[in-house]
C-alpha positions in Angstrom: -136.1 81.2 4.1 -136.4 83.8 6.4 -136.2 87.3 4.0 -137.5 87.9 0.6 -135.3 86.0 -2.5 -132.1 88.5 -3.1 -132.6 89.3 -6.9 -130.2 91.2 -9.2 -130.7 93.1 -12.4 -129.4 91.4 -15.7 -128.4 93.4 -18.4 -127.3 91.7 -21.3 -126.6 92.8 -25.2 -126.3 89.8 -28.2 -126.5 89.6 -32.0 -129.9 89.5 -33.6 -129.5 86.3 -34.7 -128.8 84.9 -31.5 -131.8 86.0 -30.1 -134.3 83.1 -30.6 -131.9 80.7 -29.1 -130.8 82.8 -26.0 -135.0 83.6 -25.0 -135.5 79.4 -25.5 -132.7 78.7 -23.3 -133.6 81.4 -20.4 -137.4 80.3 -20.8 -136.1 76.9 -19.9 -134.6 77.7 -16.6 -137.9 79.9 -16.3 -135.5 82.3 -13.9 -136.2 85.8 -15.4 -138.5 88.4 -14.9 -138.2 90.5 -18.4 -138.2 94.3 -18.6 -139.4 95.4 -21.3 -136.8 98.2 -22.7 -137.9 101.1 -23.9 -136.4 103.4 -26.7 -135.5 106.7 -24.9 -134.1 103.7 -22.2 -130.3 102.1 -22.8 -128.0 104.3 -24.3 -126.8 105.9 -21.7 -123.6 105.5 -20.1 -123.1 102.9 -17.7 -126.7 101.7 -18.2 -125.6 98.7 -19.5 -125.7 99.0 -23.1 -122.5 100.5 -23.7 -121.5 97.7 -26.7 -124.4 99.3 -28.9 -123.0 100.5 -32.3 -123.4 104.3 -32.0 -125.7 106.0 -33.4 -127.8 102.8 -33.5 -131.4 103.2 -32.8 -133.3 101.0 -30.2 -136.8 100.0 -30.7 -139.0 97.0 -29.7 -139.1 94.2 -31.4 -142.4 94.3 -33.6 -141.6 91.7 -36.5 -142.7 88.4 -34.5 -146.4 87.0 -34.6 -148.3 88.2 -31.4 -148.4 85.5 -28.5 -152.2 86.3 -28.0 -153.5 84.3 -30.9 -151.3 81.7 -29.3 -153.1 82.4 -25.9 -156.6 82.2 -27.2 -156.6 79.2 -28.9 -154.9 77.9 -25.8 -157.4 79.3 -23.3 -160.1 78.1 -26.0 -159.1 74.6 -25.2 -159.0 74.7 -21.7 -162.4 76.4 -22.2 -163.6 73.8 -23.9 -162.5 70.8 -20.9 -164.0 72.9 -18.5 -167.5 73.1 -20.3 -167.3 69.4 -19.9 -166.3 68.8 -16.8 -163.3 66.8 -17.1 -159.5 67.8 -16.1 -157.1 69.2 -19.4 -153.8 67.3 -18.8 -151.9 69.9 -19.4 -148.7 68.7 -21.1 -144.9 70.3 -20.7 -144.2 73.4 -22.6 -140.6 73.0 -21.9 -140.8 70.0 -24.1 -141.8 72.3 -26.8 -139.2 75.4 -26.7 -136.6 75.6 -29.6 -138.9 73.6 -32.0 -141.4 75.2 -34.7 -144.3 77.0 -34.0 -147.4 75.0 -34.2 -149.5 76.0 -37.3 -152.4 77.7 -35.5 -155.2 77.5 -38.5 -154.4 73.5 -38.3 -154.7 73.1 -34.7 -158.0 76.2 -35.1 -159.6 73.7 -37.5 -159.1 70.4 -35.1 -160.5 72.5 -32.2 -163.5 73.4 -34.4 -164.3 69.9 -35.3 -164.1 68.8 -31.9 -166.8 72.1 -30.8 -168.9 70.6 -33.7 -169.0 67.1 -32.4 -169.7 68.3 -28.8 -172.9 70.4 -29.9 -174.3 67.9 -32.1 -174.1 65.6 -28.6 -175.1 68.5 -26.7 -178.1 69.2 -28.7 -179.2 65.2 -28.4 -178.9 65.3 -24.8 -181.4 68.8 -24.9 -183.8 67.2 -27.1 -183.7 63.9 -24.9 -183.7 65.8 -21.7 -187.1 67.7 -22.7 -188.8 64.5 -24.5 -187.9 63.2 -20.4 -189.8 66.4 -19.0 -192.8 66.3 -21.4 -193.3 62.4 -21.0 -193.6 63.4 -17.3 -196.1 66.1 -18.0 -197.8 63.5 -20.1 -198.3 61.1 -17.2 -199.3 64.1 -14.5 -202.0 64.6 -17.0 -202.9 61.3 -18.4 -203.4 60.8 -14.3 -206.2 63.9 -14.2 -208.0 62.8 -17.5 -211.3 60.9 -17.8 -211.1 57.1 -17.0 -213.0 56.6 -20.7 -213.1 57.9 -24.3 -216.2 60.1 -25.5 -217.2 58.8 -29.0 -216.2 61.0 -32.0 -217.2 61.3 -35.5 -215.2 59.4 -37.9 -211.5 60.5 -38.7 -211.8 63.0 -35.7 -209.4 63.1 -33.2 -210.7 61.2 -29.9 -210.8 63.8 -26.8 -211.3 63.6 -23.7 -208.8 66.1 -21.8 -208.4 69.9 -22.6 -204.6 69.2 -22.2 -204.5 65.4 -23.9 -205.2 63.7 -27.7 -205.9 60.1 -27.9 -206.1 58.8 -31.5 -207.7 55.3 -32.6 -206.4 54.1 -35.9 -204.8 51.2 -38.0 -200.8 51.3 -39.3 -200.3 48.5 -42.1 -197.9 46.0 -40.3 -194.5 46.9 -40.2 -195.1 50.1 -39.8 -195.1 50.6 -35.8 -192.0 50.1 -35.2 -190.9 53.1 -37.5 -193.8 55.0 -36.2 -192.1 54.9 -32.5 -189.0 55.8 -33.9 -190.3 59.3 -35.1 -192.2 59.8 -32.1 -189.0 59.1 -29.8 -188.5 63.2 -29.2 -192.1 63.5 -29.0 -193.9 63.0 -25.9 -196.9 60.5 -27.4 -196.6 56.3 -27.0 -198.2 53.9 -29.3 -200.2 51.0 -27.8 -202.1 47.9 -29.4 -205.9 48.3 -29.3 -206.8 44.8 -30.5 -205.5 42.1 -33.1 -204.7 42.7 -36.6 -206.9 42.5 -39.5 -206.4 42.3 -43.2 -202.8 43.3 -42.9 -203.5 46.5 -40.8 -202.2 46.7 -36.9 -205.4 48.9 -34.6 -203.5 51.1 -32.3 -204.2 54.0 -30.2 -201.7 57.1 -29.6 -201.8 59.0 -26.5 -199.9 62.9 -26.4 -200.1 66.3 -25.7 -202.2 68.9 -27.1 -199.5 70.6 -28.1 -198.0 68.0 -30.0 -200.8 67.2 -32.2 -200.0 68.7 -35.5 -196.9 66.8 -35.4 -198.1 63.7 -34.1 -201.0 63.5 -37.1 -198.4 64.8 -39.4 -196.5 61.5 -38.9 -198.8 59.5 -38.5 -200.2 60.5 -42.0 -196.8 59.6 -43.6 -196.8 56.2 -42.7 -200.6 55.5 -43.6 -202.7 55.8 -41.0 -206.3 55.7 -41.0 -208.0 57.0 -38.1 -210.9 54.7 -37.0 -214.1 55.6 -34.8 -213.6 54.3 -30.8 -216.5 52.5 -30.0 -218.2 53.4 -26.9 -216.6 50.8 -24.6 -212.5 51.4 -25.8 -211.0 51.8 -22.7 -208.4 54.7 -21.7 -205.8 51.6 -21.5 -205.0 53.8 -18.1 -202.2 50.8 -17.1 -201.3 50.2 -20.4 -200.7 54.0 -21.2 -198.6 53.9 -17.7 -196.2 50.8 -18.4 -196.3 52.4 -22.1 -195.0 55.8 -20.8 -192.6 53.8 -17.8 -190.6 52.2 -20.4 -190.5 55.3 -23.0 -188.7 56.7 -20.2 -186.5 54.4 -19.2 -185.4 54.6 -22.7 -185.0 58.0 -23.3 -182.5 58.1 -19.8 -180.7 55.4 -21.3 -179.9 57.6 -24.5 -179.1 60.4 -22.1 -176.8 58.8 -21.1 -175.2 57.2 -23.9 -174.4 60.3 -24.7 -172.8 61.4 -21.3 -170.5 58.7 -22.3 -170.1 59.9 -25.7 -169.5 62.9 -24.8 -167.0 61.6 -22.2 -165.3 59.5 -24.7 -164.9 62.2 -27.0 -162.7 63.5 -24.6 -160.7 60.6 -23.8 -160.3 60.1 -27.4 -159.1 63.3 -28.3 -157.2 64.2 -24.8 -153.6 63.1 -25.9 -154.0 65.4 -28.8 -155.3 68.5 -27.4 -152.6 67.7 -24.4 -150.2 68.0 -26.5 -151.6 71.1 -28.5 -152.0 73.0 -25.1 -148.4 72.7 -24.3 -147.2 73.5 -27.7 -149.3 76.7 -27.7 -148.1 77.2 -24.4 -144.2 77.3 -25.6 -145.3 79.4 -28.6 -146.8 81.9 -26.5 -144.2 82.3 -23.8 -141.2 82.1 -26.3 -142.7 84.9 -27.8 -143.6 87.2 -25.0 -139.9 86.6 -24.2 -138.7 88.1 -27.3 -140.9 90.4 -27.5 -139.0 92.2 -24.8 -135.8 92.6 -26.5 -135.0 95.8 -27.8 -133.2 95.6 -31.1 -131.1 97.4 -33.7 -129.8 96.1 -37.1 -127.3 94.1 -35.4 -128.0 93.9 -31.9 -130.4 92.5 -29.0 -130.7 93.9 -25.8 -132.3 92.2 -23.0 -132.8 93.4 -19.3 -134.5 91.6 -16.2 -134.0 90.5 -13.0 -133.0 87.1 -11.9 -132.5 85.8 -8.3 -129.2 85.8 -7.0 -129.0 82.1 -6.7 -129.5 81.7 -10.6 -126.8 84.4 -11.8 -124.0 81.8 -12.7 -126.6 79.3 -14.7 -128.2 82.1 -16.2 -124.8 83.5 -17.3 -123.5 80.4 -18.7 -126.5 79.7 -20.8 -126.8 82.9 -22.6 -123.0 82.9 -23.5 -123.5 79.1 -24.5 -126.6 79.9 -26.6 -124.9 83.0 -28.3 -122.0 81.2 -28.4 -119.9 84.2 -26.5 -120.9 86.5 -28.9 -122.5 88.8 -25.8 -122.0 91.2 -23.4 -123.4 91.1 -19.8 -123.7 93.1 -17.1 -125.3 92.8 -13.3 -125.6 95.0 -10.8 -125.0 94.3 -6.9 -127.9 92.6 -5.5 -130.5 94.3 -4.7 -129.8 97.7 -6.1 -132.9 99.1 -8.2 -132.9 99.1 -11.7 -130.9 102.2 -14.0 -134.6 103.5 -14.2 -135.2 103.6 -10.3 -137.4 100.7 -10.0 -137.1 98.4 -7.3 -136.6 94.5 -7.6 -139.8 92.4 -7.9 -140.1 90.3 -4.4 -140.3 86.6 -4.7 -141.2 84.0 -1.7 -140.1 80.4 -2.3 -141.5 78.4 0.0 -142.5 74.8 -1.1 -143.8 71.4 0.7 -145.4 72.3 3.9 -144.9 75.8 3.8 -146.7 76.7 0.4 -150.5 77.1 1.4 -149.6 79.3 3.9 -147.7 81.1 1.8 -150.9 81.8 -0.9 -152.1 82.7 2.6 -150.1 85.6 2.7 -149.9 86.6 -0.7 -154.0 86.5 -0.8 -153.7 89.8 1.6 -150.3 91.3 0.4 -146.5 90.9 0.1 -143.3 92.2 2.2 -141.1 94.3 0.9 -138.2 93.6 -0.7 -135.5 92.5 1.6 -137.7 92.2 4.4 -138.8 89.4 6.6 -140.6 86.8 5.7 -143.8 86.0 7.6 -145.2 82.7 5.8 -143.2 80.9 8.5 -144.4 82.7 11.4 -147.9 82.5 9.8 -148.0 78.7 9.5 -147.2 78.6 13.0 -149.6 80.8 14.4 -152.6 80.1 12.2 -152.2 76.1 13.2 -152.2 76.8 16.8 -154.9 79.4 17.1 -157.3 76.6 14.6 -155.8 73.8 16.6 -156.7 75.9 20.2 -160.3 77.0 18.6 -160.9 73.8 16.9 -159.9 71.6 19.7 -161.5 68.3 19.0 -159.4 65.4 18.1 -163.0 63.8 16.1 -164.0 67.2 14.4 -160.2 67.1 13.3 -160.3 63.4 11.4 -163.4 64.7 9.8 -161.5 67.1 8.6 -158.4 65.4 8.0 -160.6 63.4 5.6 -162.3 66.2 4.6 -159.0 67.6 3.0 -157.7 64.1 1.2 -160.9 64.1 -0.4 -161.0 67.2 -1.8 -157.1 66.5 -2.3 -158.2 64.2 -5.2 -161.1 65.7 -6.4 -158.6 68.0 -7.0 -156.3 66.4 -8.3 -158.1 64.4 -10.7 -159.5 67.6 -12.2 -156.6 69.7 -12.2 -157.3 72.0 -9.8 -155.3 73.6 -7.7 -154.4 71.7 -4.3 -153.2 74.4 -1.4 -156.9 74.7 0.0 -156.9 71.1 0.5 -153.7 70.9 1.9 -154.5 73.8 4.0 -157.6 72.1 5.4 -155.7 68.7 6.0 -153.1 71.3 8.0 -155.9 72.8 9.8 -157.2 68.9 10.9 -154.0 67.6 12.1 -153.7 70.9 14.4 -157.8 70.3 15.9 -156.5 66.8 16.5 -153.1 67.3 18.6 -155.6 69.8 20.3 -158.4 67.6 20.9 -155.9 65.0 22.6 -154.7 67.6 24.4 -158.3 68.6 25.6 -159.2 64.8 26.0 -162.2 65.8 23.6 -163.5 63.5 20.7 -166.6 64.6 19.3 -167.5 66.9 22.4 -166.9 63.7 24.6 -164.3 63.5 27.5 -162.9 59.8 26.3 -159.1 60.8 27.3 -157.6 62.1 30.4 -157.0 65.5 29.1 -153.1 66.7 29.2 -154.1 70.6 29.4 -156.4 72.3 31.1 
């Protein structure tokens, strides 16, 4: 299309009671740019709203719900997706328009369960994530320390680093497995220092300063008794290493049980919220179209401007809906509104033609009725990339540059034109580059020009 869309102004008068079904059926076609109509707006001659009873007054509609709770709720849910990572499959509000308006304090209370689930697995993965950090600051020290343990008194704690506690004792059996459980978010291990004896396992327990109070606090609740290190107890140096090694390689494997948890939760859940997003999606643009109207006791005006092309559908489905029981009016295409303003300008340009024209829009639109340069942009910005470009390899690279990015994109729900644009932008480098006879900054083809 070479000019701007033609677009002509609607103005249309039903009863009340028609009103829900006419805004579902014109949100459907998803053809009209609403006016709002104001109350000093209307009543004039020949604006359109002749078949008004007289003397009726026209105000905005303010009895319906407001379409922002609808919106938040909506935009929470997205919210949420994005916090994790993972593309919202947005479902079809179309599918949704006529039907009841979802119940917002149910659909409030499933979103709140699912922001409860997701911080209890948040907060794990915290937890696991430091305990990974401070078993690492465990080893750097453990690696500093003293190669042997100075002999305490009796019941004391055995150190030998300013930044390190290493405590001898015995756990009655049975209890050591239960002891590593509660010191899983603690950066300490538990390793055998000799054979049992009458019933009681001898163990030492290497941590951090810092973690002492609650790594004797434990220890104390399952019935430890500390016992002196005699002056040849090793540091268990390799022992404490392997020890901390495979601490480790458990705590990542819980970190990322829970990434798939998290993930699952997700999945689980995605149908659902899919289908919550839509119908809140409906809700909120059914009633940002009503909102528009302008009513009396009896009567619902409605004004906006729809492209030309669309006049007869539009027509047709606003009698159907209000079963003839309306009045409408259009004026000639093009001409401004009955309060001076000018049409809105719309640029329909899909397939190839649609980055380029975000490309325009991203700096400014024509005028109404005016050309339209997306075509004349796509043509020159290819050829001045293609001309600057001008290597066929540097073009593949970015050829599959772009179709990765295409389905990154695509699997996320992103947007695609800046991908497209950038596959564009390759296939222009390469026509160049084979004109050039350069691949890669090599001369392997006869160049054609120049």
């Amino acid at each position: 299309m070479m000019f701007t869309v033609p677009m002509e102004y609607l103005s249309a008068a039903i009863l009340s009671k028609d009103k829900a079904a006419v805004s579902d059926e014109l949100l459907r076609i998803g053809s009209l740019d609403a006016v709002r109509i104001h109350p000093s707006q209307g009543m004039e001659k020949g604006s359109g709203w002749d078949a008004a009873p007289a003397g009726a007054g026209v105000a905005a509609d303010d009895s319906l719900p407001g379409a922002e709770r609808f919106r938040d709720l909506r935009v929470r849910i997205e919210g949420l997706f994005t916090l994790a990572g993972l593309p919202l499959e947005r479902g079809d509000p179309a599918r949704f328009v006529g039907q009841a308006f979802p119940d917002l304090e149910a659909l409030s209370r499933s979103v709140d369960s699912l922001v409860e689930s997701m911080q209890g697995i948040r907060e794990r993965q915290k937890e696991l994530q430091t305990g990974i950090l401070r078993l690492e600051e465990l080893g750097r020290q453990a690696d500093f320390s003293a190669s042997r343990v100075r002999k305490g008194a009796k019941g004391a704690t055995q150190t030998f680093s300013s930044f390190l506690s290493l405590r001898f004792g015995t756990l009655p059996e049975g209890e050591t497995g239960s002891v590593e459980a509660a010191l899983a978010s603690i950066a300490a291990i538990v390793m055998p220092s000799g054979p049992a004896s009458d019933g009681r396992i001898p163990l030492a327990v290497l941590g951090l300063k810092g973690d002492e109070a609650r790594i004797k606090a434990i220890l104390a609740s399952h019935g430890w008794e500390d016992i002196v290190a005699g002056a040849d107890s090793p540091f268990l140096g390799e022992q404490a290493k392997a020890e901390m090694e495979a601490k480790r390689r458990r705590l990542e494997s819980d970190l990322a049980a829970c990434s798939k948890e998290y993930t699952d939760l997700f999945e689980k859940r995605s149908g659902e919220l899919s289908e919550a997003w839509a119908r809140l999606k409906a809700a909120e643009l059914s009633l940002r179209l009503r909102s528009v109207f302008a009513t009396t006791d009896s009567v619902a005006f409605l004004s906006g401007w729809i492209p030309a092309a669309d006049r007869d559908r539009v027509e047709n489905v606003i009698r159907k809906a209000a079963d003839g029981r309306c009045y409408i009016e259009w004026l000639d295409v093009g001409a401004p509104a009955p309060d001076g303003t000018e049409p809105p300008v719309a640029m329909e340009h899909r397939g190839f033609l649609a980055p380029f024209q975000t490309l325009v829009t991203n700096f400014g639109v024509p005028g109404y009725g005016a050309v339209d340069p997306t075509p004349f942009v796509a043509a020159a910005y290819l050829s001045m990339f293609g001309l600057m470009f001008g290597d066929a390899g540097h073009g593949l690279v970015l050829v599959l540059a772009g179709f990765f990015l295409l389905l990154a994109a695509r699997k996320k729900g992103k947007p695609e034109m800046l991908s497209k644009l950038i596959i564009y932008c390759g296939g222009a480098a390469i026509a160049a580059g084979l004109l050039f006879g350069s691949v890669f900054g090599m001369p392997l083809l006869p160049p054609l020009w120049f």
